[in-house]
ROROTI-732389 format. One record per atom (N, C-alpha, C, O): residue in three letters; x, y negated, z. Coordinates in pm, whole numbers, padded with zeros to 5 digits, always signed. Example, Ala and Ser with C-alpha at 12.3 -4.5 7.8 and 13.67 -1.06 7.14 Angstrom:
! residues 2
ala+01319+00569+00780;ala+01230+00450+00780;ala+01320+00330+00780;ala+01424+00332+00846;ser+01285+00225+00708;ser+01367+00106+00714;ser+01290-00003+00787;ser+01341-00114+00804;
***
This chain:
! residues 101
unk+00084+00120+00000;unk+00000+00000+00000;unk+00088-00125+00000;unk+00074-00226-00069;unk+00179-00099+00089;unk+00259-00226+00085;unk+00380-00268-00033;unk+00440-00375-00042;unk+00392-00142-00122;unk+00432-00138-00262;unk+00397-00232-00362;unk+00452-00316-00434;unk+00256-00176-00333;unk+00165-00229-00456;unk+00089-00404-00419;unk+00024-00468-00502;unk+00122-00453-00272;unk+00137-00581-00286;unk+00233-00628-00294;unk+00223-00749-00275;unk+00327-00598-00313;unk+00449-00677-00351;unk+00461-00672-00458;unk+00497-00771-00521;unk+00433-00549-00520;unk+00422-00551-00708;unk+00332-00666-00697;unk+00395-00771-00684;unk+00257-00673-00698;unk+00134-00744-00761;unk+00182-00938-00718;unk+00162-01006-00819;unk+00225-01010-00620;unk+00259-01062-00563;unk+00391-01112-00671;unk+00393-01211-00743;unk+00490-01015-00654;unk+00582-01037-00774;unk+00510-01079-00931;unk+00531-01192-00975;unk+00446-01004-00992;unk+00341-01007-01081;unk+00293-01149-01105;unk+00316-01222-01202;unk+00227-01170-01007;unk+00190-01314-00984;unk+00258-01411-00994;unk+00233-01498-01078;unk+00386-01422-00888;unk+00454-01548-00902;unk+00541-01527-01062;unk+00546-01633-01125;unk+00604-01414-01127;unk+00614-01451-01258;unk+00545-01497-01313;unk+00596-01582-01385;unk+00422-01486-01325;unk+00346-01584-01405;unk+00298-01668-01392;unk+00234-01724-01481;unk+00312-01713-01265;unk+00318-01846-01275;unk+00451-01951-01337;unk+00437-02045-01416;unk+00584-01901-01272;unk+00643-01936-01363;unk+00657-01925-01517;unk+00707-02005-01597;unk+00600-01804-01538;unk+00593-01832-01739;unk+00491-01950-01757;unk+00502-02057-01817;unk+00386-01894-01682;unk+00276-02020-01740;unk+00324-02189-01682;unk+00270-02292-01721;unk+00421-02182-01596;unk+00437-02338-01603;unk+00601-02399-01650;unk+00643-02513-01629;unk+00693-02258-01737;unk+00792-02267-01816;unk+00708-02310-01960;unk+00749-02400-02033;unk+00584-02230-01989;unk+00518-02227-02111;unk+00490-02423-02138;unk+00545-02486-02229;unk+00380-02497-02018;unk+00349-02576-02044;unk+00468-02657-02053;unk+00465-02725-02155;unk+00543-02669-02001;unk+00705-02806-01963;unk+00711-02787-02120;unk+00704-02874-02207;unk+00726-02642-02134;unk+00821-02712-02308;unk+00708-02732-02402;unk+00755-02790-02500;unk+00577-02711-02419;unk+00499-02703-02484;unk+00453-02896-02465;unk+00401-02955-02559;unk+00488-02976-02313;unk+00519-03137-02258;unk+00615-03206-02370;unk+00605-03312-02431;unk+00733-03079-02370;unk+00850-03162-02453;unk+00817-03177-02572;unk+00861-03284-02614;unk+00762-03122-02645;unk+00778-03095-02750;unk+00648-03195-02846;unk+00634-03211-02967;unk+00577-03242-02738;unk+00448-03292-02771;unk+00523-03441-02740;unk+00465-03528-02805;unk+00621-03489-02669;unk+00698-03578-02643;unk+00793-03610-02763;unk+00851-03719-02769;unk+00805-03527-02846;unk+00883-03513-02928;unk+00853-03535-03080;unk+00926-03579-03169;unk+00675-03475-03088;unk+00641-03514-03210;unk+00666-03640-03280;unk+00709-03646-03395;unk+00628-03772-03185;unk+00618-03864-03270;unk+00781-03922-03379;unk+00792-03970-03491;unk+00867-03889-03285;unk+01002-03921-03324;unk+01057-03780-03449;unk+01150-03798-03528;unk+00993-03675-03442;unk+01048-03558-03538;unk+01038-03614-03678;unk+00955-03691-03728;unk+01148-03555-03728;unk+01134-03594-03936;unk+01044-03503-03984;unk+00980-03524-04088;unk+01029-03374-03896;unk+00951-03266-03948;unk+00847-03215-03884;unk+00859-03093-03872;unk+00738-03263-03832;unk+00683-03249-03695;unk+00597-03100-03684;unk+00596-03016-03595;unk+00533-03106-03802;unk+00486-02937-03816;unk+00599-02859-03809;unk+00565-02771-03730;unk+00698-02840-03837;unk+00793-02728-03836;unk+00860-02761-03702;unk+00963-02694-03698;unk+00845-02857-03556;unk+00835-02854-03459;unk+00774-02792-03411;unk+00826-02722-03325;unk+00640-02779-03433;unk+00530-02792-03310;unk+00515-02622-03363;unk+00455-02536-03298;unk+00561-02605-03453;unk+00478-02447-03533;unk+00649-02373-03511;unk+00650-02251-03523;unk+00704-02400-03498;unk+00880-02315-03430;unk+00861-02304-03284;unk+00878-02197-03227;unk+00815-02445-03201;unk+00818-02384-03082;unk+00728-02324-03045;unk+00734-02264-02938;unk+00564-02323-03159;unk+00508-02223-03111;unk+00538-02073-03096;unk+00495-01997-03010;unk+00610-02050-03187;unk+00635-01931-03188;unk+00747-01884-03112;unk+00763-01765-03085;unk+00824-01978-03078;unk+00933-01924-02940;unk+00818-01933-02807;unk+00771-01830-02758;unk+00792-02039-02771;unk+00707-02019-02652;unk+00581-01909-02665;unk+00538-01879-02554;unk+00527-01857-02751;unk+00497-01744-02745;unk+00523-01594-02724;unk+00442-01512-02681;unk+00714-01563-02781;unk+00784-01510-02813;unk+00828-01462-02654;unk+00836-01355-02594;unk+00853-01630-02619;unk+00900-01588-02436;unk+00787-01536-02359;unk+00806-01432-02295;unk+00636-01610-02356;unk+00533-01563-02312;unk+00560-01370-02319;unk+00589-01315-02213;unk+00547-01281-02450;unk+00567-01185-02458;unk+00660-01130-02415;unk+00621-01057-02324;unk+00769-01123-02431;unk+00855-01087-02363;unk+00825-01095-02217;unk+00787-00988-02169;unk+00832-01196-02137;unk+00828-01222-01995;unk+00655-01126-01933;unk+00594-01127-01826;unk+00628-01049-02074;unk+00489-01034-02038;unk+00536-00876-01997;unk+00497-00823-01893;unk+00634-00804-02103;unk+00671-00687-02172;unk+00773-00664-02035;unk+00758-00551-01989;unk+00888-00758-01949;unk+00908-00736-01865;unk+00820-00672-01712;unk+00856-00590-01627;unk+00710-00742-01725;unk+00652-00753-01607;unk+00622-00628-01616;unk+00681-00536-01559;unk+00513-00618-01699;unk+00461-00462-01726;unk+00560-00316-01754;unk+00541-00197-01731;unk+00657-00381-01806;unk+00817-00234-01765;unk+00820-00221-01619;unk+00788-00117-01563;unk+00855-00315-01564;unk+00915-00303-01395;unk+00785-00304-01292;unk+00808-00265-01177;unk+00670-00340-01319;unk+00561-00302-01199;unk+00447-00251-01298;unk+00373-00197-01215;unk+00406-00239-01380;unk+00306-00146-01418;unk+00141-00246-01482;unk+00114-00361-01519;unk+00103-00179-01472;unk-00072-00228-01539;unk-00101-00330-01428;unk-00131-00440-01472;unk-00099-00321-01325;unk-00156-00397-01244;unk-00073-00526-01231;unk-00139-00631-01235;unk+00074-00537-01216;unk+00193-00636-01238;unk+00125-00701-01325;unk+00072-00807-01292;unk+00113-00650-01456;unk+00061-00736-01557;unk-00010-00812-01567;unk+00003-00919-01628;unk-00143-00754-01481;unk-00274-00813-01459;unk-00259-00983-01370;unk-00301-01097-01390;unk-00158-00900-01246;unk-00153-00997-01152;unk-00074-01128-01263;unk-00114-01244-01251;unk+00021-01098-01352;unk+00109-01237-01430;unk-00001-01311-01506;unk-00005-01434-01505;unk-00122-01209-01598;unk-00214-01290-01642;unk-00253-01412-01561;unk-00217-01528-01582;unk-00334-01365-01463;unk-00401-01443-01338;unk-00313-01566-01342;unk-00354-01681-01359;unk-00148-01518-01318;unk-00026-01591-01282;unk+00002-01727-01365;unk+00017-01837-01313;unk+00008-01696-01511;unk+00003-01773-01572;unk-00085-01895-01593;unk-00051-02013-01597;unk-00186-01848-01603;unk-00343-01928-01584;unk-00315-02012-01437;unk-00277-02126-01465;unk-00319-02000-01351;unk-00272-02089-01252;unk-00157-02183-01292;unk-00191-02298-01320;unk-00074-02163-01296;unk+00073-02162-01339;unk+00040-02308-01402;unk+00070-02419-01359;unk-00049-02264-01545;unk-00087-02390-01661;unk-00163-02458-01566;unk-00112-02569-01571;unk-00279-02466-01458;unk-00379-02525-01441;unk-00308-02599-01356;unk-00345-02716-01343;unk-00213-02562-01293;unk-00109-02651-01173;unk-00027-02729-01264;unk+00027-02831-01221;unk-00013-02697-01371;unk+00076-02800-01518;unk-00024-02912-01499;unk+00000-03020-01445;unk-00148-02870-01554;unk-00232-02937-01632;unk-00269-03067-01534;unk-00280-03185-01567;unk-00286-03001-01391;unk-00346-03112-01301;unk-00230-03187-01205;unk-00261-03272-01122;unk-00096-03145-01226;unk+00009-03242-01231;unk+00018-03338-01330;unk+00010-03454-01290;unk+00033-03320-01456;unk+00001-03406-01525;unk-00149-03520-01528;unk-00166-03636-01566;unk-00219-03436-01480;unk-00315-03556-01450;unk-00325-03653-01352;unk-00366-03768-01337;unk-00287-03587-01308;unk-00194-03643-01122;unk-00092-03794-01134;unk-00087-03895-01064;unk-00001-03741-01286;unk+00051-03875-01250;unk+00001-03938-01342;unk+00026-04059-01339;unk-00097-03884-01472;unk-00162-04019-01546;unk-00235-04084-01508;unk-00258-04189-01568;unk-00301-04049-01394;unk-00402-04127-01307;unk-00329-04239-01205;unk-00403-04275-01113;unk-00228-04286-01206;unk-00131-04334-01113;unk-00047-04437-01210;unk+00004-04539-01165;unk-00039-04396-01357;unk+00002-04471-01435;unk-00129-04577-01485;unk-00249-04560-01504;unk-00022-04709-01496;unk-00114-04852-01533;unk-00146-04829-01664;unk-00064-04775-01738;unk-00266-04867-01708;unk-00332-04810-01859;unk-00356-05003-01917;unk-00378-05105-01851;unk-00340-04980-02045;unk-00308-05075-02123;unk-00442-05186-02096;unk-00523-05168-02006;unk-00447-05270-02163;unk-00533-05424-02116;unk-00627-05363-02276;unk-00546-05326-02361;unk-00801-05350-02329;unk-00790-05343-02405;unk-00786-05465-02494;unk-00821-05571-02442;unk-00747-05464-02625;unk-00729-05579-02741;unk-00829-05600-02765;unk-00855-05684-02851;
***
């Protein structure tokens, strides 16, 4: 019993870190569009690496703790982004917004 919460636990906190490695660069890169010469072959390259890592980091979890590991990184991730998502809202709400014209 006490195995299988620590799998799962482990499980979890990887995915949270994938899911909030996923959003940072998925931040940069959206930071990045406006200045790119090539902005589709940005946004469509790092999709496919930040997907690439997503899998992988997915393919790990599920080698070393099993079906349930996995389950728990799903969950993991999804938090992971929603703690991205509402940091970022966190400090746009704190930032001064323009006068309109």
């Amino acid at each position: 019993k006490r195995e299988m919460l620590v799998t799962l636990t482990l499980g979890l906190l990887g995915g949270v870190a994938l899911g909030g490695l996923y959003f940072a660069s998925l931040w940069a890169v959206v930071r990045r569009v406006p200045s790119a010469s090539r902005p589709a072959w940005l946004v469509g390259g790092s999709y496919l690496a930040r997907l690439a890592a997503l899998g992988m980091g997915f393919w790990v979890v599920l080698r070393l703790g099993g079906a349930s590991a996995l389950l728990a990184a799903l969950v993991g991730v999804l938090v992971g982004v929603s703690g991205a998502l509402a940091s970022r809202r966190d400090r746009g709400s704190r930032q001064p917004t323009a006068a309109p014209a």
